[in-house]
C-alpha positions as CSV (number, residue, x, y, z in Angstrom):
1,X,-39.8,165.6,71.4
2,X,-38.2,168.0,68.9
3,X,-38.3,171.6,69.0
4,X,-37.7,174.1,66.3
5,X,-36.5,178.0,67.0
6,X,-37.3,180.7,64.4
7,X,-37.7,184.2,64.0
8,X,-34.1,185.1,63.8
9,X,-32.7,188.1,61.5
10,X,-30.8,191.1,61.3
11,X,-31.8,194.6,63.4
12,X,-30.1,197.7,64.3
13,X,-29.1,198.6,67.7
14,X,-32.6,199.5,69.8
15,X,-34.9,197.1,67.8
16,X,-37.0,194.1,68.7
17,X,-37.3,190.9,67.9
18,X,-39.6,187.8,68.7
19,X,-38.1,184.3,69.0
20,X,-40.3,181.8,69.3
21,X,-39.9,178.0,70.4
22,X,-42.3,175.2,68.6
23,X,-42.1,171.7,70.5
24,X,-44.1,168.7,68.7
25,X,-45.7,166.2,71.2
26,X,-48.3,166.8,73.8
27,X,-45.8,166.5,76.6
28,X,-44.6,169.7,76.2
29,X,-46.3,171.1,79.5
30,X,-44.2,168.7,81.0
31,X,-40.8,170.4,80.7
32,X,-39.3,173.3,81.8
33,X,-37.9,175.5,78.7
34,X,-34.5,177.6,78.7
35,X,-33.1,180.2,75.7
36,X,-29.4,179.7,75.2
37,X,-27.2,181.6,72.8
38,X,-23.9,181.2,71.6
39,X,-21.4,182.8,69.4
40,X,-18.0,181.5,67.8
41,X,-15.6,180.3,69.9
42,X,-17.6,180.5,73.4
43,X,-19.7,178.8,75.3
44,X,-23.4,178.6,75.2
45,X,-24.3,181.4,77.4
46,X,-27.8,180.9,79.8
47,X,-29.8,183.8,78.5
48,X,-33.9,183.0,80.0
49,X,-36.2,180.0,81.2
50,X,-39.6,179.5,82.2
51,X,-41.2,176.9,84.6
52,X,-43.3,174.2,83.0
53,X,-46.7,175.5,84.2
54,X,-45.6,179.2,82.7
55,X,-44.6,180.9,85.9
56,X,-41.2,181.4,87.6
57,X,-39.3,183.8,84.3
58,X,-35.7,184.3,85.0
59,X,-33.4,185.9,83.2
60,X,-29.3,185.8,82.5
61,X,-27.9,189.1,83.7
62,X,-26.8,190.1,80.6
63,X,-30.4,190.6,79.2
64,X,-32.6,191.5,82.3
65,X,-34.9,194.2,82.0
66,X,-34.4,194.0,78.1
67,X,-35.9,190.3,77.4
68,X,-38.9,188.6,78.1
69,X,-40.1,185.1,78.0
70,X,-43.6,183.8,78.0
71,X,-45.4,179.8,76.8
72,X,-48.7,179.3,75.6
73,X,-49.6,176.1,76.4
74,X,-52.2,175.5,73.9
75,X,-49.8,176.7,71.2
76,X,-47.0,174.6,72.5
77,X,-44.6,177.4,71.8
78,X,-42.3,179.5,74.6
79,X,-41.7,183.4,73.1
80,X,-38.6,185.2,73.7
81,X,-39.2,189.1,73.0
82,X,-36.2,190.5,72.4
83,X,-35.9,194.7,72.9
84,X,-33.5,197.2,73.1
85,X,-31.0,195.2,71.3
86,X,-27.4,195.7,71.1
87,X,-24.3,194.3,69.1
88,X,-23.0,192.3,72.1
89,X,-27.0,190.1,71.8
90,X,-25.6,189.3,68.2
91,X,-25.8,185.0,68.4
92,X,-27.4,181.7,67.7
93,X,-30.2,181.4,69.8
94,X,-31.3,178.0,71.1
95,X,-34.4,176.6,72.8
96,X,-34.0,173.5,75.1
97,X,-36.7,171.6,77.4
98,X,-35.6,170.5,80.7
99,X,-37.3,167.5,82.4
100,X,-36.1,169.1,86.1
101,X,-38.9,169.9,88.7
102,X,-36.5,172.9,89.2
103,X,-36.9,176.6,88.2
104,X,-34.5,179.5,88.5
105,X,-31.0,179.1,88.6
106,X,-31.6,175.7,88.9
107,X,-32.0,176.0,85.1
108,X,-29.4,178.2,83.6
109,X,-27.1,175.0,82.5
110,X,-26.5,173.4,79.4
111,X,-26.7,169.8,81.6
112,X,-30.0,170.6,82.9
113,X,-31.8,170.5,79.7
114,X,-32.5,167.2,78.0
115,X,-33.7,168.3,74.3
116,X,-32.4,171.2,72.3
117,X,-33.5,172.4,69.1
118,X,-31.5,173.6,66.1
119,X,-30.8,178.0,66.7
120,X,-31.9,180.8,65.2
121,X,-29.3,183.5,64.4
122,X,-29.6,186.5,65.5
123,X,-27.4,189.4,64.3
124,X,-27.5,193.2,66.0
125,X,-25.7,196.2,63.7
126,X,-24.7,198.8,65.5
């Protein structure tokens, strides 16, 4: 499986902004998918995932109520809508699939995904 993230850029404080998550392979349905991000120096930080069948959404505290996640199946591509934007969401975002039945915080480490795709930056000016 690979994945690819895109949609990545610069915005001001209170903008949005639509990541998206493009797996290849039909297995895709399969897998659970998470959105990490990480800046210098610091950990990859859990920031959303989404069950494999599309349900189940759950969010890092940091973004709830601001970001979104959503899959299209046919598409084979998980969304990440971004809004209301601040400095402090300034990162490279990554995608990853995770092959556990879980959902939740059952999926909000690093260890429970299995593929990761290269990230996306995304930089927030205040």
């Amino acid at each position: 499986v690979q994945l690819q993230a895109f949609g990545g850029g610069s915005v001001q404080t209170g903008d949005s902004l639509s990541l998206s998550c493009a797996a290849s392979g039909r297995a895709f349905s399969r897998y659970s998918v998470g959105w990490f991000r990480q800046t210098p120096g610091k950990e990859r930080e859990f920031v959303a995932t989404i069950a494999r069948g599309g349900g189940f959404p759950f969010y890092g505290d940091s973004v709830k109520g601001r970001f979104s996640i959503s899959r299209d199946g046919a598409k084979n591509t998980v969304t990440l809508q971004m809004n209301s934007l601040k400095p402090e969401d300034t990162a490279v975002y990554y995608c990853a699939l995770s092959q556990s039945t879980g959902w939740g915080t059952a999926l909000t480490r690093t260890s429970n995904y299995n593929y990761w795709g290269q990230g996306t930056l995304v930089t927030v000016s205040s």
